[in-house]
C-alpha positions, 0 to 999 in steps of 0.5 A, spaced: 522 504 458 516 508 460 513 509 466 505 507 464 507 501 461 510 498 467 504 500 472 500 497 468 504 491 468 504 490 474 497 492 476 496 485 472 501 482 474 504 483 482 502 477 486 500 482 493 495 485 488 492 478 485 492 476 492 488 483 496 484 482 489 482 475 491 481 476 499 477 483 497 473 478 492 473 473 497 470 477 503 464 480 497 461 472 499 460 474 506 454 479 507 449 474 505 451 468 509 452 471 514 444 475 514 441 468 511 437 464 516 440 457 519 440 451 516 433 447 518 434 441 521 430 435 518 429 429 524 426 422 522 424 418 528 421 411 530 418 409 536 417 402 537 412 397 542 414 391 545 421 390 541 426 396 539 426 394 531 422 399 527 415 399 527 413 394 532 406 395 535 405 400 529 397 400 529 397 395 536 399 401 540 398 408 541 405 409 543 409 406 536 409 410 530 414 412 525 415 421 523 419 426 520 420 432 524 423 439 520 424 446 526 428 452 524 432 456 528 430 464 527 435 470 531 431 474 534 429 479 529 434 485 527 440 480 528 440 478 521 440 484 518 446 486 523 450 480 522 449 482 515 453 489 515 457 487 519 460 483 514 459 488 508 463 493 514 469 488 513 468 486 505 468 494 504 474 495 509 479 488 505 476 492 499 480 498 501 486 494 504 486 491 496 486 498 494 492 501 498 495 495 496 495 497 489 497 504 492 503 502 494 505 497 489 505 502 484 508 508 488 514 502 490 514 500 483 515 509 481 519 509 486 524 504 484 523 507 476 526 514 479 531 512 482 533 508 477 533 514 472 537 518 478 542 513 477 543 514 469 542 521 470 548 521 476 552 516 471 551 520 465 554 527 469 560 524 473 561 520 465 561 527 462 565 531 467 570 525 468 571 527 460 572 534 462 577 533 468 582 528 463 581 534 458 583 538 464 588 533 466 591 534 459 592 541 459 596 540 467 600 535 464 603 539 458 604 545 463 608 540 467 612 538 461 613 546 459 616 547 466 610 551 467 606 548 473 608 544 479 607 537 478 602 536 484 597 540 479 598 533 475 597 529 482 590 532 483 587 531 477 589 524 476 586 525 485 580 527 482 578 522 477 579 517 480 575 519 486 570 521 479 571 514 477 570 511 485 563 514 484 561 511 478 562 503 480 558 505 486 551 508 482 553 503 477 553 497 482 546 500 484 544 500 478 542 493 478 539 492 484 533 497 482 533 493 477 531 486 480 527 491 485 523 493 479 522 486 476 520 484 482 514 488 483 513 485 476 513 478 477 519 477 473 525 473 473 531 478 477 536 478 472 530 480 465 534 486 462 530 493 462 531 499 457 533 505 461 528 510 463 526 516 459 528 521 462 524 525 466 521 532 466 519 536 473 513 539 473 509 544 478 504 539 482 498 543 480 494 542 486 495 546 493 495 542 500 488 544 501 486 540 494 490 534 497 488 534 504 480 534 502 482 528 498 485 524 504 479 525 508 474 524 503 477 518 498 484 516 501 483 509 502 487 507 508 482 512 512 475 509 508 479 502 511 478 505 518 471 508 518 469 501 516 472 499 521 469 504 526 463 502 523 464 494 523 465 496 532 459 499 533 454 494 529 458 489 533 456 493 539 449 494 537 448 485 536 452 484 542 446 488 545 441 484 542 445 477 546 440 479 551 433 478 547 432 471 546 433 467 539 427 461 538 427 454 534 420 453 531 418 445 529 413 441 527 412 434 527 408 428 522 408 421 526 405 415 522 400 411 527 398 405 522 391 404 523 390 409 528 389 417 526 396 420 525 399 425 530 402 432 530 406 436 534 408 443 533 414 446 539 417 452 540 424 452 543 427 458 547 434 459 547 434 464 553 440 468 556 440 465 562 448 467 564 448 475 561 451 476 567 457 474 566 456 473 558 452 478 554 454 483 559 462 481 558 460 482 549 457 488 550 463 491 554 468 488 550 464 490 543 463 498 547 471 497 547 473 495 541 468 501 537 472 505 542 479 503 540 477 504 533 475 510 533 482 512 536 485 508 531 481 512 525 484 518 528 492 517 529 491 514 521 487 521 519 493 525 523 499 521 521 495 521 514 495 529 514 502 529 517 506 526 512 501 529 506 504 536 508 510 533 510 511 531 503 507 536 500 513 542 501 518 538 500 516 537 493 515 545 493 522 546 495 524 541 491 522 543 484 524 551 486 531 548 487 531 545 480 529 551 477 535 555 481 540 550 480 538 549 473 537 556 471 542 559 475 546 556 479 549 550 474 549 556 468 554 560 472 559 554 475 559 552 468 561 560 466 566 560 472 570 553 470 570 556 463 573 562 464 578 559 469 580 553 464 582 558 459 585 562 464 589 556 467 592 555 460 594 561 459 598 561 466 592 567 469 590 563 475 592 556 478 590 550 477 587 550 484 582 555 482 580 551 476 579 545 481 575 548 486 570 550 480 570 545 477 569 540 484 563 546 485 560 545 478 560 537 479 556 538 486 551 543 484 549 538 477 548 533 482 545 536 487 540 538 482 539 530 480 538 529 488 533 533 488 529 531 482 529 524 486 526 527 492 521 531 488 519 524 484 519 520 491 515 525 495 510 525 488 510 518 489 508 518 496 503 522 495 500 519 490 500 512 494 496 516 500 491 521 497 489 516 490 490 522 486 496 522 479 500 527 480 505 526 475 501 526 468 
């Protein structure tokens, strides 16, 4: 089971991602409603003489006639245009919120991968070290039966395979779990079999934090949702300012008169601010607020961001040096230590609690470098998910 195939999958398949993508889209439509003029209006009119039926007196009286009348309202000039970023300020913000959420459905679907890798990789090594402690249990057994070891020898062994075997049942009950989460994350049935995972390879991380740290400032998209945001408060400000200037409906007229001349009219209509005391003075304090808050919230979201990328960033570095020692020293000499006691215990040189004591501690070690394997490839994950950058290639 690869790791690239299931991402693509899930990125044409996880409903979150389907539905960001549609409110994204969605949000993509509002700019140009909202910067167009309002709807004109179209008025059809009579005015009868001597009878309210329609056109009685039309041609007798000067007062009867039949008209249309069209008038279209006009912001005061600049308010379009504001309402129009406005909406571009928060189609571009959902646009990032659909970007973090592919983000983060692909780091949970990466997460779940590695720890379902970890789960193999855990079973596997308690599998191949139970074999070696039945061997271990053989060799005590025959010491026991030539009068050679104490039958509490026996007793531990069997002690510690079955502790091995507790282990076993409980990564292996984990096993299916990760696997629904995954299915889940891929809009699957729950219980869709998977294949195991390949196996991983830890790799140097390649870009320093200061990399890292210029990446979120400038590209991170849960940082750009929040400087749209900031921009949408303070275009909000600047239209709750322009409240103040008056908004106008111009119309025209054609009325019918029969026999007599037509008759036109033409009429601007004013809207004026007649209550700013209590109205547009309370918008602009209310908008003036909220550009405040938001520029607050973009910077708690820029130091959380900074925090984490850091705090994630040396626990992939300690992580990765850690493998490289137990892999390469610490593992290897365990092993030596518990071959050479193993050999040693047949022949009477050491006791059996040597041995054991080695091979509990060679047992720890190889599954201490499983779990900081998982810990280098969830903090890989989570870096990834906060700076937009692939880090496991």
């Amino acid at each position: 089971m690869r790791l690239e195939d299931l991402v693509q999958e899930a990125l044409g398949r996880n409903p979150e991602i389907l539905a960001a993508q549609k409110r994204s889209e969605a949000m993509r439509q509002r700019p140009s409603q909202e910067s167009s003029l309002p709807d004109p209006i179209l008025s059809l009119s009579y005015n009868s003489s001597g009878n309210p039926l329609p056109f009685q007196g039309l041609g007798k009286e000067p007062v009867a006639n039949a008209g249309v009348m069209a008038s279209q309202e006009f912001p005061f000039p600049g308010k379009r245009k504001l309402r129009g970023e406005i909406a571009a300020s928060e189609a571009g913000a959902e646009f990032d919120q659909y970007l973090m959420t592919r983000l983060n459905v692909v780091s949970r679907l990466k997460q779940a991968y590695y720890r379902l890798a970890y789960l193999h990789g855990a079973v596997a090594t308690l599998i191949r070290e139970h074999h070696l402690m039945q061997q271990l249990l053989r060799i005590g057994e025959a010491r026991y039966s030539a009068g050679k070891t104490a039958q509490q020898d026996v007793f531990k062994a069997q002690t510690q395979i079955s502790v091995m075997e507790a282990r076993i049942a409980r990564l292996e009950q984990e096993i299916p779990s990760r696997e629904a989460e995954i299915n889940s994350l891929l809009s699957r049935p729950f219980d869709t079999p998977l294949a195991r995972p390949a196996d991983l390879t830890p790799a140097p991380i390649g870009v320093t934090l200061d990399d890292l740290m210029a990446q979120v400032r400038e590209n991170a998209p849960a940082l750009r949702r929040e400087q749209k945001l900031v921009e949408r408060t303070e275009l909000a400000l600047n239209l709750a300012r322009k409240d103040y200037y008056p908004d106008y409906t111009v119309s025209g007229g054609y009325y019918y008169m029969g026999s007599m001349p037509p008759m036109f009219m033409a009429r601007v209509d004013f809207k004026l601010p007649g209550y700013f005391w209590r109205k547009q003075r309370a918008g602009v304090a209310e908008q003036y607020a909220s550009a405040a808050g938001a520029r607050h919230e973009y910077q708690a979201a820029n130091q959380t961001l900074s925090f984490r990328v850091k705090d994630d960033y040396l626990m992939v570095e300690t992580s990765y040096r850690l493998m490289n020692m137990y892999s390469t020293t610490v593992v290897p000499q365990a092993s030596l230590a518990l071959q050479s006691s193993l050999a040693s215990y047949e022949t009477g040189a050491v006791d059996f609690l040597s041995v054991l004591m080695n091979f509990t501690s060679m047992l720890d070690y190889e599954l201490n470098y499983q779990d900081e394997s998982l810990s280098y490839f969830l903090a890989l994950a989570r870096l990834e998910e906060m700076t937009g950058v692939d880090l496991v290639k």
